[in-house]
C-alpha positions as CSV (number, residue, x, y, z in Angstrom):
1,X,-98.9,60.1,18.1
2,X,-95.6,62.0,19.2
3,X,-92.4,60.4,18.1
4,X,-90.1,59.2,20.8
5,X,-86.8,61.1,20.0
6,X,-84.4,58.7,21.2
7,X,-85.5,55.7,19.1
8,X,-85.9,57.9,16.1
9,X,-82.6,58.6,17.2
10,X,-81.8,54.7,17.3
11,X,-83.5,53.9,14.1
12,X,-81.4,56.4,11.8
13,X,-78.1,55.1,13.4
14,X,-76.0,53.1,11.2
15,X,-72.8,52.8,13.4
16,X,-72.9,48.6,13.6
17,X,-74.3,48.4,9.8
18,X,-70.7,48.2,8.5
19,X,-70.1,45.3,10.8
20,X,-72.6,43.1,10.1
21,X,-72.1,44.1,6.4
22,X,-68.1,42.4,6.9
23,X,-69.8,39.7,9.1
24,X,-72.5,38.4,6.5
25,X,-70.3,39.3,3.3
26,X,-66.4,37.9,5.0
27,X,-67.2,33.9,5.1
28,X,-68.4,34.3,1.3
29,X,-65.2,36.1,0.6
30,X,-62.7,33.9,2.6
31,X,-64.0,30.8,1.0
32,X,-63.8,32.0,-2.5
33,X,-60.1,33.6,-2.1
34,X,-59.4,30.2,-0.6
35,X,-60.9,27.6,-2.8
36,X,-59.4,29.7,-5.7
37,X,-56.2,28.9,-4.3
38,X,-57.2,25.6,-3.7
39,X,-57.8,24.4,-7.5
40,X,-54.7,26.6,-8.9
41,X,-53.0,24.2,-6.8
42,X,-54.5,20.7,-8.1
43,X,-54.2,22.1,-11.3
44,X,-50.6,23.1,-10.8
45,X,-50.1,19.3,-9.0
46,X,-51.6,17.8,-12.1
47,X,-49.6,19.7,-14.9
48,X,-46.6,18.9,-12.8
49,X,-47.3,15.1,-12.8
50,X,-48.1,15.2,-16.3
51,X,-44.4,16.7,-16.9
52,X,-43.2,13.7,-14.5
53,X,-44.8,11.3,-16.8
54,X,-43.9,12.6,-19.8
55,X,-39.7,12.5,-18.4
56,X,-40.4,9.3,-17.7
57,X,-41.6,8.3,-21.0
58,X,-39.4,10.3,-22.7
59,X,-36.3,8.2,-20.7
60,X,-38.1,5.0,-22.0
61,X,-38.6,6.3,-25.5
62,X,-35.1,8.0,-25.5
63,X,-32.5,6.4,-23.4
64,X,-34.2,2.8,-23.6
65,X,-34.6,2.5,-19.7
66,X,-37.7,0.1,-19.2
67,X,-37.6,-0.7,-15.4
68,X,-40.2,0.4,-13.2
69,X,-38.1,1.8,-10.7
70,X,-35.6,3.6,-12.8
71,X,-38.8,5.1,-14.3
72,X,-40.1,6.1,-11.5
73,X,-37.1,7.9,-10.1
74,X,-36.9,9.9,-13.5
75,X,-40.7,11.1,-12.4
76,X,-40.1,11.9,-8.8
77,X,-36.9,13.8,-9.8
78,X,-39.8,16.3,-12.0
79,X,-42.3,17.1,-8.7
80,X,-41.5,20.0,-7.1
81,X,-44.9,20.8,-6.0
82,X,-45.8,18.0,-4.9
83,X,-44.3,15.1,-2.6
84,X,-43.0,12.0,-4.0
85,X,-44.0,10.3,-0.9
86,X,-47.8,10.8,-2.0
87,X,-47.5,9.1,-4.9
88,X,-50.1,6.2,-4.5
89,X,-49.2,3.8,-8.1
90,X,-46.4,4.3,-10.5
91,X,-47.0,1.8,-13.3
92,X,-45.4,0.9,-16.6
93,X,-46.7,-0.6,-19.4
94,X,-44.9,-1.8,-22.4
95,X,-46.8,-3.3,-24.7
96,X,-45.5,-4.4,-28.6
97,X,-48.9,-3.5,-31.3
98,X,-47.0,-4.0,-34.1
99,X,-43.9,-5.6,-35.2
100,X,-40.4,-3.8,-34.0
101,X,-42.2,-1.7,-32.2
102,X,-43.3,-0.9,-28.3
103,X,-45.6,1.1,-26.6
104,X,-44.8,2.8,-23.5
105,X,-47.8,3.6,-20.9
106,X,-46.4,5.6,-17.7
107,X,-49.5,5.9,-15.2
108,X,-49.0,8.0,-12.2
109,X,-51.8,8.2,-9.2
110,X,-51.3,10.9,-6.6
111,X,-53.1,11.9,-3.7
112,X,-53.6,15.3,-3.3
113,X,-54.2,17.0,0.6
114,X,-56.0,20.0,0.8
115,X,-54.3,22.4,2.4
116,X,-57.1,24.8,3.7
117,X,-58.4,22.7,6.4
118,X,-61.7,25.1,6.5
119,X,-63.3,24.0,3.4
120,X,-63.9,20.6,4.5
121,X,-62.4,19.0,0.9
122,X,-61.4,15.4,0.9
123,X,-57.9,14.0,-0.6
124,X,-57.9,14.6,-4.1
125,X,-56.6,11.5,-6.3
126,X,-55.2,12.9,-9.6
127,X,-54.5,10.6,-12.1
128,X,-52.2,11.0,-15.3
129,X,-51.2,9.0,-18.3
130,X,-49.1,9.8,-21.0
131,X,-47.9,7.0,-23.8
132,X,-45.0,7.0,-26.4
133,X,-44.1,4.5,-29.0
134,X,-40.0,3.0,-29.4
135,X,-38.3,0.9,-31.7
136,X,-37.8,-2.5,-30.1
């Protein structure tokens, strides 16, 4: 059976093979380069809040301030990332275990938008506690 020169012709071409190649492989790659970005910025928003609630701690420990909202203005004065505005709870806890001395608890709940709308993520609530002991 003689070969029909113009679809041998057809079959050996590999013009739009590059093109599907970008077209099956570019969705993969797009959401990978952009979920990558999308965790190195929780985890940056979560060691940042960690900071803020370690200043505030340390201004309880250190400088003696126990109000809430004095507390709480030392922590938003640490996010640079992130918006104070998010911030969902900011609570204190001071709590006395043993004689002549207190335990500071600063607990900070933040909500986290993604920023790629694409990838179809939820808010992300990210949560921190940090606790430090004072002389009362």
């Amino acid at each position: 059976m003689p070969r029909d020169p113009r679809r041998s012709a057809l079959l050996a071409s590999t013009d739009g093979a590059t093109a599907v190649e970008l077209a099956l492989v570019a969705p993969v790659l797009l959401l990978l380069i952009f979920g990558t970005m999308e965790l190195a910025r929780i985890v940056g928003l979560r060691s940042e809040l960690q900071d803020a609630a370690t200043a505030a701690v340390r201004a309880a420990v250190a400088r003696g301030v126990s109000g809430s909202a004095e507390l709480r203005a030392v922590a938003e004065e640490r996010l640079w990332l992130g918006r104070p505005s998010a911030i969902r709870a900011f609570s204190v806890d001071i709590e006395s275990p043993a004689a002549g001395v207190d335990r500071v608890r600063v607990t900070i709940r933040y909500v986290a938008e993604t920023l790629v709308p694409l990838l179809g993520l939820p808010p992300i609530e990210l949560e921190v506690q940090v606790a430090g002991y004072r002389d009362s």
